[in-house]
C-alpha positions in Angstrom: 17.4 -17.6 36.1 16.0 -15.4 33.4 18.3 -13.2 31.3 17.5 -9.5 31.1 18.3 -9.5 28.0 15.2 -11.7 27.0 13.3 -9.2 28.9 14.2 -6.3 27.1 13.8 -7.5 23.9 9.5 -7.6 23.8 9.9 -4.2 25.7 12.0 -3.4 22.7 9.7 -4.2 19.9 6.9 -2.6 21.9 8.8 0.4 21.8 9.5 0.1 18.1 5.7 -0.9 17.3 3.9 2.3 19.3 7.2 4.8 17.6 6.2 3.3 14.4 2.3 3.5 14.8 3.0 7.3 16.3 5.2 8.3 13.3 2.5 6.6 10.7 0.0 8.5 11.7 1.5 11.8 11.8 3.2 11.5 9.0 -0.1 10.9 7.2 -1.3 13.8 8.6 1.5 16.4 7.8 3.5 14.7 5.6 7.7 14.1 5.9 8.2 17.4 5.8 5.1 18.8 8.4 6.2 16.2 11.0 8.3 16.6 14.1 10.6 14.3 16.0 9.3 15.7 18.8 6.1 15.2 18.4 6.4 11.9 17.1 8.0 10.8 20.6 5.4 12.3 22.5 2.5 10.8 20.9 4.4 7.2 21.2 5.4 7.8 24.5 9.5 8.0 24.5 12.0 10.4 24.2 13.2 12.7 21.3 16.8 11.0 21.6 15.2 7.4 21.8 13.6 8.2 18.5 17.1 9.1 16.9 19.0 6.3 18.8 16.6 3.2 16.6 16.0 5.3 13.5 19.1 7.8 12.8 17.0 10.1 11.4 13.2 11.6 10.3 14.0 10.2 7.0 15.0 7.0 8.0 11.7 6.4 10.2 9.4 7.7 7.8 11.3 5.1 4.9 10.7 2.5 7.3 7.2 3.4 7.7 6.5 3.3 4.2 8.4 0.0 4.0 6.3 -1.9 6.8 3.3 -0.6 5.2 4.2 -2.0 1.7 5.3 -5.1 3.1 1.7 -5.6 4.5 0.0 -4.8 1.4 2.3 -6.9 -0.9 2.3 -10.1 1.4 -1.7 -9.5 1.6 -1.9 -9.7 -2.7 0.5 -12.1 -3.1 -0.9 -14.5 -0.3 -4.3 -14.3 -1.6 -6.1 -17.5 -2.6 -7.3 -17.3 -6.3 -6.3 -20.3 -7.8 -9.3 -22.1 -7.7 -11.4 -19.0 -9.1 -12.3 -18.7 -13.0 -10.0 -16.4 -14.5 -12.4 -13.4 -14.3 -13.3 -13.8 -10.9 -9.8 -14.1 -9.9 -8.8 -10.8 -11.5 -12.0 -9.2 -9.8 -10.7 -10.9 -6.6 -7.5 -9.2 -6.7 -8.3 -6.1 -7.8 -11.1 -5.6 -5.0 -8.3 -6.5 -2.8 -5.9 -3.8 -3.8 -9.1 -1.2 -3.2 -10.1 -2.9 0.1 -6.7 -2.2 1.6 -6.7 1.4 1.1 -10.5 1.7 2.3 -9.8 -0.3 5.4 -6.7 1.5 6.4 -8.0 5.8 6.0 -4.2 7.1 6.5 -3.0 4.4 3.7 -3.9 7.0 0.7 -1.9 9.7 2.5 0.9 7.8 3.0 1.4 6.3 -0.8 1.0 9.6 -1.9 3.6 11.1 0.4 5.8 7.9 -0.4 5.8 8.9 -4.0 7.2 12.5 -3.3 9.8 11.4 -0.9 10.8 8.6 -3.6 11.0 10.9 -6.5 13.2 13.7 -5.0 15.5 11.8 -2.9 18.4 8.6 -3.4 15.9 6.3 -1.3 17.2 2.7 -0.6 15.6 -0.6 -1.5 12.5 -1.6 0.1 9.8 -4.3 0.1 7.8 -2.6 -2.2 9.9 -3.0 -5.3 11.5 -6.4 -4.0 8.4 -8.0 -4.2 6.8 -6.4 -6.8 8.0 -9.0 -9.2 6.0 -11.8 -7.1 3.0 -10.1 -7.6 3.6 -9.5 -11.1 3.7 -13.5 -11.5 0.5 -13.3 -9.6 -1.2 -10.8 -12.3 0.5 -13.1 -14.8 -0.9 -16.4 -14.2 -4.4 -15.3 -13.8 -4.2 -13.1 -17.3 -2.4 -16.6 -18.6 -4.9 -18.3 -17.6 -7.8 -16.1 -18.8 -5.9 -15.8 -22.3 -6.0 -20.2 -22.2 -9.7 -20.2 -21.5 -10.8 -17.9 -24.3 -11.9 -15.0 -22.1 -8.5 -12.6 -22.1 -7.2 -11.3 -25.4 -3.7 -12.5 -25.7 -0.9 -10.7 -25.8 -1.4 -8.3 -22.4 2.4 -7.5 -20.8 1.3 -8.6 -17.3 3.7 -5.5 -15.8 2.1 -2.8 -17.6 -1.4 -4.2 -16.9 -0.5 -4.1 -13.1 0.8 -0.8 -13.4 -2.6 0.0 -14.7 -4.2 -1.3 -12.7 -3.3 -0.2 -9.6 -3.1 3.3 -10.2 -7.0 3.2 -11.4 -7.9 1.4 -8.0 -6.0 3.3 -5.8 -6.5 6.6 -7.5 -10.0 7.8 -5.9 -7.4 7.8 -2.4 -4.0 8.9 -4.0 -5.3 11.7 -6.2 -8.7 12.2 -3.8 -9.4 15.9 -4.8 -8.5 15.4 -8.7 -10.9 12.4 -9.2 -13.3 13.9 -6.9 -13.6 16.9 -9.4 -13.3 15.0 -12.2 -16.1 12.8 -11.6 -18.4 14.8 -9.1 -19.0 12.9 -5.7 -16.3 12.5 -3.3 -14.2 9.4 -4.0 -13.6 8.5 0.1 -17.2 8.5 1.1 -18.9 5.5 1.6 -21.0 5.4 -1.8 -18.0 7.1 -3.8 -16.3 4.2 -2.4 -18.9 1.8 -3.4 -18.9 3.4 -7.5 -15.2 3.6 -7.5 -14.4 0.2 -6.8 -17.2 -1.4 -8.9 -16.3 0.7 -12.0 -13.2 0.7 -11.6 -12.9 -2.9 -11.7 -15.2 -3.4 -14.8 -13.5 -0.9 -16.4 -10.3 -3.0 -16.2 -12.3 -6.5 -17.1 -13.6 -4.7 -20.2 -10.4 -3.8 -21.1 -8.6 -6.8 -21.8 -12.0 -9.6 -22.3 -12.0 -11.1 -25.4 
């Protein structure tokens, strides 16, 4: 006989997956502080008091959010296959990589730049983002360690602060849209602002550290 038990659980985690996708995309849209419970629930489909019952709170849910969405990103990087790339390639790899994500995903901008808000003014708890940051710090490491062995890297680059770098330049034309958008004159989301971000923003950061 089948246990209820193990029939509930996958209705469970369908539950969870459509509150989460609900509460990603409108907290995208109107931030931590624009978003409503309510309105949450209703787009996923469940009650107000459902929503509360998993999460605890608005906060709580939109941390979690933030945390399955880093967790993606970070296992992408960290799982990518360079190793057999020349050291240059490898970098160019990676860093297309961390620009790809955000232009696949049009709500992931909106969301790392609400994260950073919500991170800065409140006592948030850990979460995949800075746990695993140090594994892809290895991974920026090896292939600058490499490139430095081969002649092609100047020595001496602090793989942490070059990551840093790094990914603020690639993901900047989607976190700071309107600035860089001034700044450099065509719209940074569109699909040839797209194309000249991520190609000069990827030289840029080649030309920076070759030998």
């Amino acid at each position: 006989m089948n246990n209820p038990s193990n029939r509930a659980e996958p209705n469970k985690r369908d539950t969870m997956n459509r509150l989460l996708a609900a509460a990603r995309q409108i907290f995208a849209q109107k931030g931590l502080a624009g978003a409503r419970v309510e309105d949450i629930a209703r787009e996923a489909g469940v009650t107000k008091q459902l929503v509360y019952h998993y999460y605890g709170s608005k906060e709580v849910l939109f941390s979690t959010v933030l945390d399955d969405a880093s967790q993606q990103i970070m296992q992408e990087l960290i799982a990518l296959e360079i190793d057999h790339l020349a050291p240059e390639q490898a970098l160019r790899t990676l860093l297309n990589c961390c620009f790809d994500q955000y232009m696949e995903d049009p709500l992931l901008g909106a969301l790392a730049l609400e994260g950073l808000r919500y991170h800065e003014a409140a006592d948030t708890r850990p979460n995949s983002f800075a746990s695993q940051s140090p594994a892809l710090a290895i991974k920026f490491s090896s292939v600058l360690q490499r490139g430095i062995k081969a002649g092609v890297f100047k020595p001496d680059i602090d793989a942490r602060l070059f990551l840093a770098s790094s990914a603020l330049l690639m993901s900047g034309g989607f976190t700071n849209h309107y600035t860089m958008s001034v700044l450099v004159g065509f719209d940074t989301t569109s699909k040839e602002g797209m194309r000249i971000w991520r190609e000069h923003s990827a030289n840029f950061i080649l030309n920076s550290i070759r030998k």
